[in-house]
C-alpha positions in Angstrom: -35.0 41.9 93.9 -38.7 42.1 94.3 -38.8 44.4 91.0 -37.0 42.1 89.5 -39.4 39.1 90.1 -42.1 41.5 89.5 -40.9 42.4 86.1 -40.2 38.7 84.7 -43.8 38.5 85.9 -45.2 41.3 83.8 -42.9 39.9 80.9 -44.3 36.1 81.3 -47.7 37.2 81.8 -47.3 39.7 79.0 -49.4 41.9 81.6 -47.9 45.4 82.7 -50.7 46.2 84.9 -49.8 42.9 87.0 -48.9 44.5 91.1 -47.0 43.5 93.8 -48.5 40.3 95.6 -47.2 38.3 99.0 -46.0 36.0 96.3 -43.9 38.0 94.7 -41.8 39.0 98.4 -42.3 35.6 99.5 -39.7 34.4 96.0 -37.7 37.4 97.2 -37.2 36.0 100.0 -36.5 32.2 98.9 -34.2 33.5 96.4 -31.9 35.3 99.6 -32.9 31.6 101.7 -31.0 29.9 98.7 -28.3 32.1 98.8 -27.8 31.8 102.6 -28.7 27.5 102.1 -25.7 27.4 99.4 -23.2 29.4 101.2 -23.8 28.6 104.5 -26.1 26.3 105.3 -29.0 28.3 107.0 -32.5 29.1 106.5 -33.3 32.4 106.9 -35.2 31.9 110.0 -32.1 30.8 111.4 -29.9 34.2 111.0 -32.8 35.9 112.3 -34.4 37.3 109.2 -37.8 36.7 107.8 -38.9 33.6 106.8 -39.8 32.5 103.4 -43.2 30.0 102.9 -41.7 27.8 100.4 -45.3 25.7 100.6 -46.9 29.2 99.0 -44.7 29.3 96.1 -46.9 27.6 93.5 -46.3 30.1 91.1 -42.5 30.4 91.0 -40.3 26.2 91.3 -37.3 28.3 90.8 -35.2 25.3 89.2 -37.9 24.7 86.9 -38.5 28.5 85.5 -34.7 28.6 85.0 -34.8 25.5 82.9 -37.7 27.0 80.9 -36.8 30.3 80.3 -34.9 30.3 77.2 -36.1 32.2 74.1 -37.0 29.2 71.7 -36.9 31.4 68.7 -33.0 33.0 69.4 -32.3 29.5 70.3 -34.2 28.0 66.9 -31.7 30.7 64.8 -28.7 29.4 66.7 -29.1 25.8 66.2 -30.0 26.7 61.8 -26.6 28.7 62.3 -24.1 26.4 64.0 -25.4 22.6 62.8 -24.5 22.9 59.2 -20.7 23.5 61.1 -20.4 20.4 62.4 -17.8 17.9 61.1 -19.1 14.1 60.3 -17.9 12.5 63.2 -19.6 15.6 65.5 -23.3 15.4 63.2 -22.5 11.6 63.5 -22.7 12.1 67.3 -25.6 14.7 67.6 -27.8 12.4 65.2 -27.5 9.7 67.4 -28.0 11.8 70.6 -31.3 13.4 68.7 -32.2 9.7 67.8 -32.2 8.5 71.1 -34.2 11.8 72.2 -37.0 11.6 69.7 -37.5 7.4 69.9 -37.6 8.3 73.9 -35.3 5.4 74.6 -33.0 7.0 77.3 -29.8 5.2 78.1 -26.3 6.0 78.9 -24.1 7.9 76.4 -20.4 8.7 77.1 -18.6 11.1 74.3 -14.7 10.6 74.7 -13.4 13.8 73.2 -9.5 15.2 74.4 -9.2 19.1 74.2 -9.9 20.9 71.2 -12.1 18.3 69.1 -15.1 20.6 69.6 -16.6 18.9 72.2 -18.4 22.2 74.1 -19.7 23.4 70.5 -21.5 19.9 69.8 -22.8 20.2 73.6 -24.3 23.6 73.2 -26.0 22.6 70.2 -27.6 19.8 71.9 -28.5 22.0 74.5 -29.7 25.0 72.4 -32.0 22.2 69.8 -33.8 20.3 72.8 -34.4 24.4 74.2 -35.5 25.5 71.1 -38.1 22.6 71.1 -39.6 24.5 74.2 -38.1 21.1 76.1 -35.6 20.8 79.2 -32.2 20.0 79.1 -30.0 20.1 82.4 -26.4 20.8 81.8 -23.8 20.0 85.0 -20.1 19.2 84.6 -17.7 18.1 87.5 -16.1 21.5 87.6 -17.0 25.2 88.0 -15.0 26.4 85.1 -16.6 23.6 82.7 -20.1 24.5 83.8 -19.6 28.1 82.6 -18.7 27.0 79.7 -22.4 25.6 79.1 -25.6 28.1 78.5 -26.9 27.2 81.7 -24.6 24.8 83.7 -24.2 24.1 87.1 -21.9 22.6 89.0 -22.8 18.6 89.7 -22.6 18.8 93.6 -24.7 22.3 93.5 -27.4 20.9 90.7 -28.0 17.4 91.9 -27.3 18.4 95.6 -24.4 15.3 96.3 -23.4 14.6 99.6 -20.5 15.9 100.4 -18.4 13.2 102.4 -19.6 11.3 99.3 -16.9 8.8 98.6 -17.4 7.4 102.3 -22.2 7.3 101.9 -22.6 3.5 101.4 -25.8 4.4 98.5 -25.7 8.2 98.3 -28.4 9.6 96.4 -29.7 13.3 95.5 -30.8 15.4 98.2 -33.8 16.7 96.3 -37.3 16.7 97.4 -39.4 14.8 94.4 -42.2 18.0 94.9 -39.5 20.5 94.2 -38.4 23.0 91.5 -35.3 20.1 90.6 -37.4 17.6 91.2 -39.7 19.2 88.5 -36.6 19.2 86.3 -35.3 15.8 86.7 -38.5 14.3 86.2 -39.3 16.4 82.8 -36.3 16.7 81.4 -35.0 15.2 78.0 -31.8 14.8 78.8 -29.0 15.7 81.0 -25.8 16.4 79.7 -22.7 16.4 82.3 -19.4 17.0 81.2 -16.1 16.6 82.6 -17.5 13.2 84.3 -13.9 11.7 84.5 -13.3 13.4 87.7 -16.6 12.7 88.9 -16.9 9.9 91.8 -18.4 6.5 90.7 -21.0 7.0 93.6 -22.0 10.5 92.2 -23.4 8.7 89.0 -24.7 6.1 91.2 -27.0 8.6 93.2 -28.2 10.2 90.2 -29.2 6.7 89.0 -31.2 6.0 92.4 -33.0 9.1 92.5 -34.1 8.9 88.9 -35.4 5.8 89.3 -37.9 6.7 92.8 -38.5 10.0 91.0 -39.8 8.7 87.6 -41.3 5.7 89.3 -39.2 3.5 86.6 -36.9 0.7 87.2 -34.5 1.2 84.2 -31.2 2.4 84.5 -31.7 6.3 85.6 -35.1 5.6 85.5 -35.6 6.1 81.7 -33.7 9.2 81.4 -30.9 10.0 78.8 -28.1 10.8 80.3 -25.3 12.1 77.7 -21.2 12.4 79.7 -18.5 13.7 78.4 -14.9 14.4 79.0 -11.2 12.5 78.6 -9.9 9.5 80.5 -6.7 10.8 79.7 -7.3 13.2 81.9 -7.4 13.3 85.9 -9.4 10.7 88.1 -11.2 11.7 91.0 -9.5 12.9 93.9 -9.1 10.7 97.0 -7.5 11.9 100.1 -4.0 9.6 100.9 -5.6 7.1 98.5 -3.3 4.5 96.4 -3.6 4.0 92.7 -5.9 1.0 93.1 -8.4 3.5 95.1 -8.5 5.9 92.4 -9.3 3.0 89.5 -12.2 2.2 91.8 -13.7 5.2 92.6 -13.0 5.8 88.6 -16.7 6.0 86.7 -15.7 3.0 84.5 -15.4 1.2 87.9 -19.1 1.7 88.5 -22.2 -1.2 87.7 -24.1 1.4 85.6 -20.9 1.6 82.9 -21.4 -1.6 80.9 -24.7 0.1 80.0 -22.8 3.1 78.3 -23.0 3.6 74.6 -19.6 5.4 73.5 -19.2 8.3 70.9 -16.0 9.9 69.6 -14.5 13.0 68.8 -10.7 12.7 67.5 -10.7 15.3 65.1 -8.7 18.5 66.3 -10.8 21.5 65.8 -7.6 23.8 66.8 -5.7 22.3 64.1 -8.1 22.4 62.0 -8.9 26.2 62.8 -5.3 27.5 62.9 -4.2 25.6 59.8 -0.9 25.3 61.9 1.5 22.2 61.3 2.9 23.0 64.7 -0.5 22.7 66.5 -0.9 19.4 64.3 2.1 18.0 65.6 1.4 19.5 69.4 -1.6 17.4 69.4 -0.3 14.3 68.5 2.4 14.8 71.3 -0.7 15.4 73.7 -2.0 12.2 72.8 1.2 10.8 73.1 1.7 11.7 76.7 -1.9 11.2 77.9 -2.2 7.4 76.3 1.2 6.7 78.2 3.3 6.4 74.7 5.7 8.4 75.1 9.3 6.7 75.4 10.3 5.8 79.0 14.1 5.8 80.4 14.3 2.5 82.2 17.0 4.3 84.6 14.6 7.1 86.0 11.4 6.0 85.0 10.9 9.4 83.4 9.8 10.7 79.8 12.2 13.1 77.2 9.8 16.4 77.2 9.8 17.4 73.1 12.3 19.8 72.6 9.2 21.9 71.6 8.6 22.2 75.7 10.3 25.1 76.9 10.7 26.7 80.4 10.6 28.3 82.7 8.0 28.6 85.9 8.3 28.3 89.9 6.4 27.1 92.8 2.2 27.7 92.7 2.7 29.9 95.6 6.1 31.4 95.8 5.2 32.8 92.1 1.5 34.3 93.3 3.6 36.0 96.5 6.2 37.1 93.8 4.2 38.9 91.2 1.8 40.0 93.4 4.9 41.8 95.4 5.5 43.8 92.5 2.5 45.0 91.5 2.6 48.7 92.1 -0.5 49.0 94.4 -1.7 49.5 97.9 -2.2 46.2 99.7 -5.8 45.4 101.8 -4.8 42.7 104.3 -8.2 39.8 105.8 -7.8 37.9 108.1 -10.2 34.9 108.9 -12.3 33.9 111.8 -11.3 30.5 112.9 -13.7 29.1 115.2 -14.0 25.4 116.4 -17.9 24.0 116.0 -17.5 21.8 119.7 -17.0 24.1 122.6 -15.5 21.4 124.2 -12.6 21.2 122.1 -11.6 24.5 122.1 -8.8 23.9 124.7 -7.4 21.1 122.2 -7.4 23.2 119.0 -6.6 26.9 119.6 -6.8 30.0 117.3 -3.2 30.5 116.6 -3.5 26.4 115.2 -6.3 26.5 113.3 -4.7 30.2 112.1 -1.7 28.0 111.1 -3.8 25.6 109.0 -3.5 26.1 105.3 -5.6 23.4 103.6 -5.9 22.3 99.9 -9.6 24.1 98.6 -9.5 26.9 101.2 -8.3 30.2 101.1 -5.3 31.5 103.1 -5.5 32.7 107.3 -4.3 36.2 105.9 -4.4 36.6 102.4 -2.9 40.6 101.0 -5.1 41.8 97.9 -4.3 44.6 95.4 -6.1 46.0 92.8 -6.3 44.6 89.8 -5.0 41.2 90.7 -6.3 38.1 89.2 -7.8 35.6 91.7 -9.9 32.3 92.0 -13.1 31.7 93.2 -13.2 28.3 95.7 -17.0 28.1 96.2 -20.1 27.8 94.6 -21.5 31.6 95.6 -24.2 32.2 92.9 -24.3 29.9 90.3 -23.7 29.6 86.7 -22.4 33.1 87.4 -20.4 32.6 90.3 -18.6 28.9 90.4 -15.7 27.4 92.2 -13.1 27.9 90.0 -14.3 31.0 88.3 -11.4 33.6 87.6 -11.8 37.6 88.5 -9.7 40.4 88.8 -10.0 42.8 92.3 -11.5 45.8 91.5 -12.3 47.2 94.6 -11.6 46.4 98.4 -13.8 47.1 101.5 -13.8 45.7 104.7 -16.2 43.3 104.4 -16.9 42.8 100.5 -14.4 42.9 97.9 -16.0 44.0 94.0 -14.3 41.9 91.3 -14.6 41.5 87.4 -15.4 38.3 86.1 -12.4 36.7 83.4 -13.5 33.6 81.9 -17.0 32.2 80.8 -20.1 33.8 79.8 -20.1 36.2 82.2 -16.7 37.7 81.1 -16.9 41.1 81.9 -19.4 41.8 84.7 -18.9 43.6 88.1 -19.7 41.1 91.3 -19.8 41.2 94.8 -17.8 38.6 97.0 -18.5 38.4 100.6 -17.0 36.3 103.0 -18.5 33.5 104.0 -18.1 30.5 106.3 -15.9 27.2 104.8 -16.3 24.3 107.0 -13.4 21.6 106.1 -15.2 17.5 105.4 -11.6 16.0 105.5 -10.2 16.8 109.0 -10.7 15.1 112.3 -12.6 17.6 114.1 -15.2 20.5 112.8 -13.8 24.4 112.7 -15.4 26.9 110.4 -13.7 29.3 108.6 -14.8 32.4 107.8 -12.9 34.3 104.7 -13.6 35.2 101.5 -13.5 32.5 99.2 -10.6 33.0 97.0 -6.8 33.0 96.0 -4.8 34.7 94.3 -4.5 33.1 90.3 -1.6 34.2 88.7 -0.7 30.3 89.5 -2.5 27.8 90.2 -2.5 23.4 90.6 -2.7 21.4 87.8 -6.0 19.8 89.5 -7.3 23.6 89.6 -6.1 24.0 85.9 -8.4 21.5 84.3 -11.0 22.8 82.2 -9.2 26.0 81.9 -8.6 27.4 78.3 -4.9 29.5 78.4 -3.3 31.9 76.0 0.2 31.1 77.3 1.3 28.4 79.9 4.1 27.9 82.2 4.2 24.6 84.0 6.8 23.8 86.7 7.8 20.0 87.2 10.6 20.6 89.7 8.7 18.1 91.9 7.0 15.8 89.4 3.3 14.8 88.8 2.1 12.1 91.3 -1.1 11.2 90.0 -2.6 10.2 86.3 -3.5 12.6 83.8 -1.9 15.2 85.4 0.9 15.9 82.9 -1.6 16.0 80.2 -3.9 17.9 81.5 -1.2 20.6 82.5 0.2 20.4 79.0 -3.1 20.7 77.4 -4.2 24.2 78.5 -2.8 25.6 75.6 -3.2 25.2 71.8 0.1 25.4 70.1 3.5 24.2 71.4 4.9 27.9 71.1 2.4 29.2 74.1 3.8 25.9 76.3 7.0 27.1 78.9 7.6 24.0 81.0 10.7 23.6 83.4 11.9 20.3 84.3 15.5 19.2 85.3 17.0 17.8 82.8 14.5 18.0 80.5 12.9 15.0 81.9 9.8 14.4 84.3 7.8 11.1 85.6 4.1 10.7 83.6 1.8 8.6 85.5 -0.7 6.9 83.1 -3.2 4.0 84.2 -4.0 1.8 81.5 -6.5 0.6 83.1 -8.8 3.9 83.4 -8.1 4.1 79.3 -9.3 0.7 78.0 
């Protein structure tokens, strides 16, 4: 890691002669710190290693040299390449977002684009001309698998450093020093673009607002900054534990006092349809928008929607299907099991191993999970990000006792060897503290719609034996794909409830 720093050094300095300094193993070391901070909450002095002097790194603010790293001139090529691609109502939207950058206005943008309008491709061009200009732009999005998608993106809760028992902090803000490498960032940047804001927590935008303000030393909504969202209402709201509909609609960003300062932008253009030249697709989409606006006709009887005849089956239960494909992979199994440890001594007696063994909670990986080669899994954590992000897909390559090497699916990184260790999970929702150590994955051959948003498929099976309970979630399930001949859906009688707030869509 040290030659690593060391050469980046050389190459920045454009100096070969340029040795090893204190420096240089002191970012070594912050760079491990970091790891240990994001995975387990420890400094290194506190497992017993070295540790870092974070006051002597002058020379590296590691959030900063990542934001400024990017060759302008690739970047320059890119931007000559893809703008003249852009359809009107996608150059009508990057004008006005290069407008706003260029007059140094800031504000509140919001671009409502469904899937397949070419949302990620306008993004990246933002992205790539503000970078190109030598300038900063910080891309985040809501989810793991969205943030891959974006040269650079980070999860919101691992960029911006969100509280996590958010939804319940009266005025949350950013836990970010002002003097630090993201502090750097947030106070230079030119814009920051988050996408996939609909599931985001009213109170997430809300901190970001705060600490923009006290960090720019302006009083203007996010202190001056330009702040560019994206994403679908149609799609799912934030998730509140045992909440009602009316708790969702508030936690909902258009619930929030910072929305009546948004400027909106549209994309409604299908880029899929436009690609494939296929009727079908056409037709899909409009069925898509059908279901996600709440449009589609609705038996007074059942309260349920006709699927299109177009929706055909079959699938099973999320995990009975994982158990059964996995079982039938011809493979030798390697069985972990966690360490469930309670955080109070005292209330060992009250919770004991075999319980918290028992405990199989939403967002955390099984007691005893069986791996195989070569089967596909999901990551639940934020391990090394972008690389690495909660909901990044790999395939088991390789199983040891305490480290299992896996091939990374989906994003930019498609294709690269990693290392997953196990790691400590502590649970925000529960009544008492335990930690959990296991590796943070499961198995991906199914997966919840929730888990599903963001992800791009080649073929879909949904199962609606037990129906959606929450809005958006139909549409985002039926979404995943791009034509209506990759969709398998099974619902009895061909029918299945679709829960749609109007309220979250006007």
């Amino acid at each position: 890691m040290s030659e690593d720093i060391l050469h980046r050094l050389r190459a920045a300095n454009q100096n070969p002669d340029i040795q090893f300094t204190p420096n240089v193993n002191n970012e070594a070391l912050i760079l491990i710190e970091d790891i240990c901070l994001t995975i387990a909450n420890k400094a290194l002095v506190q497992l017993g290693k070295p540790a870092s002097n974070r006051s002597a790194n002058n020379l590296f603010d590691r959030d900063l040299q990542r934001e400024t790293h990017y060759d302008s001139d690739e970047l320059g090529t890119l931007v000559r390449t893809n703008l003249p691609q852009l359809i009107l109502e996608q150059r009508i939207a990057y004008d006005r977002i290069m407008r706003a950058i260029t007059e140094q206005s800031g504000g509140l943008f919001f671009i409502d684009a469904p899937g397949g309008t070419g949302k990620t491709f306008l993004l990246s061009l933002i992205l790539a001309t503000i970078r190109s200009q030598n300038n900063i732009a910080l891309a985040i999005a809501s989810s793991g698998i969205a943030a891959t998608l974006l040269d650079g993106g980070r999860t919101t809760h691992s960029a911006l450093k969100l509280p996590l028992n958010l939804q319940n902090t009266e005025a949350p803000t950013c836990n970010i020093s002002k003097n630090s490498g993201m502090g750097k960032v947030l106070q230079t940047c030119e814009i920051i673009i988050w996408d996939e804001c609909t599931m985001s927590h009213k109170k997430a935008l809300e901190a970001l607002d705060r600490t923009l303000r006290d960090f720019r030393g302006n009083r203007r909504i996010f202190g001056g900054a330009l702040i560019l969202l994206s994403g679908d209402f149609r799609q799912t709201l934030p998730i509140i534990p045992r909440s009602t509909p009316a708790d969702e609609l508030h936690a909902c960003l258009k619930s929030s006092v910072l929305w009546r300062h948004l400027q909106k932008l549209t994309l409604k253009t299908s880029m899929r349809v436009q690609l494939q030249r296929d009727a079908s697709a056409g037709n899909f989409a409009k069925q898509l928008m059908d279901i996600g606006n709440g449009r589609m006709e609705i038996d007074e009887s059942t309260q349920c929607i006709t699927l299109p005849a177009n929706f055909s089956a079959k699938n099973i239960d999320v995990n009975t299907i994982n158990f059964t494909i996995q079982h039938g992979i011809p493979s030798e199994t390697t069985t972990y099991k966690s360490i469930d440890t309670v955080e109070n001594q005292d209330e060992v007696v009250n919770y004991p191993t075999e319980f918290l063994n028992s405990l199989d909670l939403p967002g955390m990986p099984p007691h005893v999970p069986t791996l195989k080669i070569g089967v596909p899994i999901i990551l639940l954590r934020n391990i090394n990000p972008p690389r690495l992000c909660n909901g990044t897909k790999l395939s088991v390559k390789k199983m040891m006792n305490n480290v299992i090497e896996a091939t990374i699916l989906t994003g930019k990184f498609k294709g690269e060897d990693v290392l997953l260790p196990r790691i400590p999970m502590i649970p925000t929702d529960m009544p008492f503290e335990f930690k959990h150590l296991q590796f943070p994955v499961r198995f991906a051959f199914a997966m919840t719609i929730n888990k599903a948003q963001g992800q791009s498929l080649q073929v879909c099976g949904l199962n609606l034996e037990n129906p959606c309970f929450s809005h958006g979630q139909l549409y985002v399930a039926c979404s995943r794909v791009g034509k209506p001949s990759d969709l398998f859906v099974y619902a009895p009688d061909g029918k299945t409830r679709n829960i749609v707030y109007p309220t979250a869509l006007q």
